[in-house]
N, C-alpha and C positions, 0 to 999 in steps of 0.2 A: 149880530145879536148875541148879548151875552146876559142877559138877565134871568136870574133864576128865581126859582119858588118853592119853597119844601114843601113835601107833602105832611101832614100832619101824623107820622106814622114813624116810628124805628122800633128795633129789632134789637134783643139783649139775650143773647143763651144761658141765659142760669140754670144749673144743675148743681146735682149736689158735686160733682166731681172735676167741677171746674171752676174759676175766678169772675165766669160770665162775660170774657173780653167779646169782640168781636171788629176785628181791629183788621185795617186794611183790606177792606172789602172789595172784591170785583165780581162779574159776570163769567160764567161756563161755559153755560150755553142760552139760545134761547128759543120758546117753539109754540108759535102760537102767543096766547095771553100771558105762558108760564115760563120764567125763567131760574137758574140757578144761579145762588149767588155764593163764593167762598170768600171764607174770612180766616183769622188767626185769632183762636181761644187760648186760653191759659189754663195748665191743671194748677190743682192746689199747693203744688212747688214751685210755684212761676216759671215752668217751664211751655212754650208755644205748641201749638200744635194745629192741623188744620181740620177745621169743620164745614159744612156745607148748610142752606138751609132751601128748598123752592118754597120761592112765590109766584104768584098771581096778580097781575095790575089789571084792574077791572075799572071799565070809564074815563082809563086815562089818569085815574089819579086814585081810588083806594088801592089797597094793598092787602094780602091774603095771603096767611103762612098754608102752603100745602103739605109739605113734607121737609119735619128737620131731618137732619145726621147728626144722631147724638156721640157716636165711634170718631175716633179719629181716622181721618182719610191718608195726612203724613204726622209720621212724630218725629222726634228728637235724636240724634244717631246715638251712638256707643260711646262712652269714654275718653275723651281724649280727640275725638274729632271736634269736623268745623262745625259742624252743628249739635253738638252734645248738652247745650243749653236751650234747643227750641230752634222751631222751623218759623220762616212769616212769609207763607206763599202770598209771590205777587202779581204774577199774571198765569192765565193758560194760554197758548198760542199753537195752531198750529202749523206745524214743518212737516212739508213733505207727507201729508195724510198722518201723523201721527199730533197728539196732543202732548204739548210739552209744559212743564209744570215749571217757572222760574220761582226760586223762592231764597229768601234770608236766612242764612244758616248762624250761629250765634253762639258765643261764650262768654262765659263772665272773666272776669278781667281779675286782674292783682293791681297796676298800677294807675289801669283805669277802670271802670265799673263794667265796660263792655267791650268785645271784639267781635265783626259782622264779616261776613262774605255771601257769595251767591253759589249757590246750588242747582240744579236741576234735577228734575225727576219727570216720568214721562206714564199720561193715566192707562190703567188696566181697561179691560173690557166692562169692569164692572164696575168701574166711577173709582177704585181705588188708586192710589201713587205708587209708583219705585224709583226708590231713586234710581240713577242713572250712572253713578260715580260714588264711590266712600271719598272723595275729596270737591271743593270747590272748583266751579267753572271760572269766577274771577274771585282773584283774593286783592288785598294789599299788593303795591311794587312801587317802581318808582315814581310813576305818577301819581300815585293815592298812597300814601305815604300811613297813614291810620287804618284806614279798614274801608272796605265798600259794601253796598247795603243797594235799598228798592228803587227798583230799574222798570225800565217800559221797553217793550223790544218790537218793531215794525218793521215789517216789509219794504227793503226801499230798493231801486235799483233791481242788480241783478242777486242781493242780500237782505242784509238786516241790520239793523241800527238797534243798537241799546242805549239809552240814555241813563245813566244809573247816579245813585249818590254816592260821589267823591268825598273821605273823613280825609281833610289833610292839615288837620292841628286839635291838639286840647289844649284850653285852656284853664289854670287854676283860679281859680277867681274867690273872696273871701268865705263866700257860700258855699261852692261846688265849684264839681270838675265842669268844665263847657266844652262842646265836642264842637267843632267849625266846620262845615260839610255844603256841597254847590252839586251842582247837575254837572256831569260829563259824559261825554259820547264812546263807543264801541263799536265794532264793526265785527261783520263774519256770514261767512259765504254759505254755512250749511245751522248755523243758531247755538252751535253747541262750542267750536273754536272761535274764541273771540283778540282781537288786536285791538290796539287802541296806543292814542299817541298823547295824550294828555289834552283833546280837545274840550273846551269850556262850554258847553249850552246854555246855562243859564248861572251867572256868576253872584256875589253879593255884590247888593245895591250901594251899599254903604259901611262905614266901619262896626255900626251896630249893630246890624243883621247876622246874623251867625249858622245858620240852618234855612237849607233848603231842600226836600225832598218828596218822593214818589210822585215822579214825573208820569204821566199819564197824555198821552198823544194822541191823535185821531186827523185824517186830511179831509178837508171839506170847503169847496169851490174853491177846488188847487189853492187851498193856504193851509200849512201843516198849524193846529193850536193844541198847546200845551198847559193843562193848569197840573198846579204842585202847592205842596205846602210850604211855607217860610213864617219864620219868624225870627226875632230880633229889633228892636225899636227902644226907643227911650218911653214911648209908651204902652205898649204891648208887647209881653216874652212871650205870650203863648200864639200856638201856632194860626195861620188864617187862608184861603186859600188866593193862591196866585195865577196867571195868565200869562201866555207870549203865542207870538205868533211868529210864521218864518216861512217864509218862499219856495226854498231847497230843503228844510229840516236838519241844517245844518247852522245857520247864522238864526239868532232869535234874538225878537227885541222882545223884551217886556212891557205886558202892556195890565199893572196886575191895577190900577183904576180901573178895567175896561170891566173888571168880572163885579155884577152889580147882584144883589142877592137877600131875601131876608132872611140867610140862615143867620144864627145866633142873637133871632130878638128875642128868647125865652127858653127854658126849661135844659132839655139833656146837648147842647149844642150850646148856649149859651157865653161859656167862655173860650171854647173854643173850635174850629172847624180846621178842618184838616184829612189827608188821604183819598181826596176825590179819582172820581173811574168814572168818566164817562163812557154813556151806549146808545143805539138807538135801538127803538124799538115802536112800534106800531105808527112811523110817521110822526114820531116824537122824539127828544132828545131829552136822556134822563143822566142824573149824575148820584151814585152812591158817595155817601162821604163819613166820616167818622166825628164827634162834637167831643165835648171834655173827655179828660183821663184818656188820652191819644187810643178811644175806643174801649174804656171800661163803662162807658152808657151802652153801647153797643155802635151801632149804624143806622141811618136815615136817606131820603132819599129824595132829590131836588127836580122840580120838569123846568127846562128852559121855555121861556115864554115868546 
């Protein structure tokens, strides 16, 4: 069952001190009625940073802001680092009794507009971040040839699997730079050393596809499913959300007809959807997801049916 249904409800941080993103959403924690949800805001420099906000799902389908976080939770590092342009936290996970923070560390470019890598950081007792390192956990190498970006990282075995977005071409094209990015796999024993061998998880469908990212995983009745965002088509560049499925969490077919949905029949979601995080919660299955301006409407929230 893959059919979804928004709720008529999102979420937009406007302040005076910030851009009002709220861009790649996920869950914290959850307890009871109330969960947390973190996203990536923008200050008024276009620089990223993370903010939090709890809600409230009451009846299974309204939605109730309890407590924002107007503070940033992580910012931006120093000078010259990998993340010296902005943070895009993308999951909390926890290893080993401790809360670890993966997130996109980012610089603006000279010959191309942007350069991404990943980061970790690991939460305080008091809901805050530290990073964990002044350098990335994965950069660029030979297998990712560009730069790497938003990753999903699960338990498997006697480890951990990261599925992240592989950049392995720009393209110049009369309008703009084009960046060409697919899903590829990671592995690592303790969540913080990671190997990888240039395996492919979810590849482009076709010549015109160009982008595919933030992979998002969950196993359920022993089948690992995957949605992520892609786009690329002769008839839509902007982004749409995708599906696969796989056995092992290792071979995946794509199955992105299977994910049936009315998001984007109207309003802040309408041209585009993108960045889903599926959770369960109350004997229900819900999915955060981000609509136009890759999250400068904010975020909204879908229940599978």
């Amino acid at each position: 069952m893959n059919q979804w249904q928004k709720l008529n409800w999102n979420y937009t941080p406007f302040s005076d001190n910030s851009m009002g993103y709220a861009a790649v959403p996920f869950i914290g924690s959850i307890e009871g009625d109330e969960f947390d949800v973190y996203f990536s805001n923008r200050d008024n420099e276009g620089k990223s940073f993370l903010q939090s906000v709890k809600l409230a799902l009451k009846n299974n389908s309204e939605i109730v802001v309890v407590e924002k976080a107007d503070s940033s939770l992580l910012s931006s590092g120093p000078i010259g680092s990998f993340d010296s342009s902005g943070v895009m936290p993308c999951q909390l996970v926890d290893v080993n009794g401790e809360k670890l923070l993966y997130y996109i560390g980012w610089n603006l470019g000279t010959d191309v507009p942007f350069r991404n890598s990943i980061g970790l950081a690991k939460q305080r007792a008091d809901g805050s971040f530290e990073k964990m390192h002044s350098g990335p956990i994965l950069d660029r190498s030979i297998f990712d040839p560009c730069f790497v970006a938003s990753m999903h990282v699960i338990k498997h075995d006697n480890g951990f699997i990261m599925y992240y977005l592989s950049c392995v071409s720009w393209l110049k094209t009369p309008e703009k730079l084009e960046h060409k990015y697919h899903i590829k796999i990671a592995y690592s024993e303790d969540g913080v050393d990671w190997k990888r061998k240039g395996e492919v998880a979810i590849d482009f469908k076709d010549k015109e596809e160009y982008a595919i990212s933030v992979p998002r995983v969950i196993c359920e009745d022993g089948i690992y499913k995957m949605w992520y965002s892609h786009r690329g088509s002769k008839s839509n560049r902007c982004y749409k959300i995708g599906y696969a499925e796989s056995i092992d969490g290792l071979k995946w077919e794509r199955k992105d007809n299977h994910f049936k949905s009315d998001l984007g029949t109207n309003g802040w979601d309408s041209q585009m959807q993108c960045y889903p995080f599926v959770f369960s919660m109350n004997n229900s299955v819900y999915m955060l997801y981000n609509g136009n301006g890759y999250g400068k409407t904010g975020f909204g929230i879908a229940k599978r049916l």
